[in-house]
N, C-alpha and C positions, 0 to 999 in steps of 0.2 A: 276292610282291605288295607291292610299296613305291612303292602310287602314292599322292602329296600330293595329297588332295582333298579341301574342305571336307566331301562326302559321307561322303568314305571315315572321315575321324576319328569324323561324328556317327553313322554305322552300326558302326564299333567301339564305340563308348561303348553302344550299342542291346544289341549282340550282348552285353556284357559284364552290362550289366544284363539283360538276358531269361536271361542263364546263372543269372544271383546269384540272380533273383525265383524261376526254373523250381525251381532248388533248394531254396529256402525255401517257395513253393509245391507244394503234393502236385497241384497238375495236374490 
């Protein structure tokens, strides 16, 4: 999946933070 789209980078950046937070938060 290597589609260049303004979305697509600010939903990476989304998913990499909801990973880092979910982590550090107990959920």
């Amino acid at each position: 999946m290597a589609e260049h789209r303004g979305g697509s980078q600010d939903r990476d950046k989304a998913s990499d933070a909801g990973k880092k937070g979910g982590q550090h938060s107990g959920g």
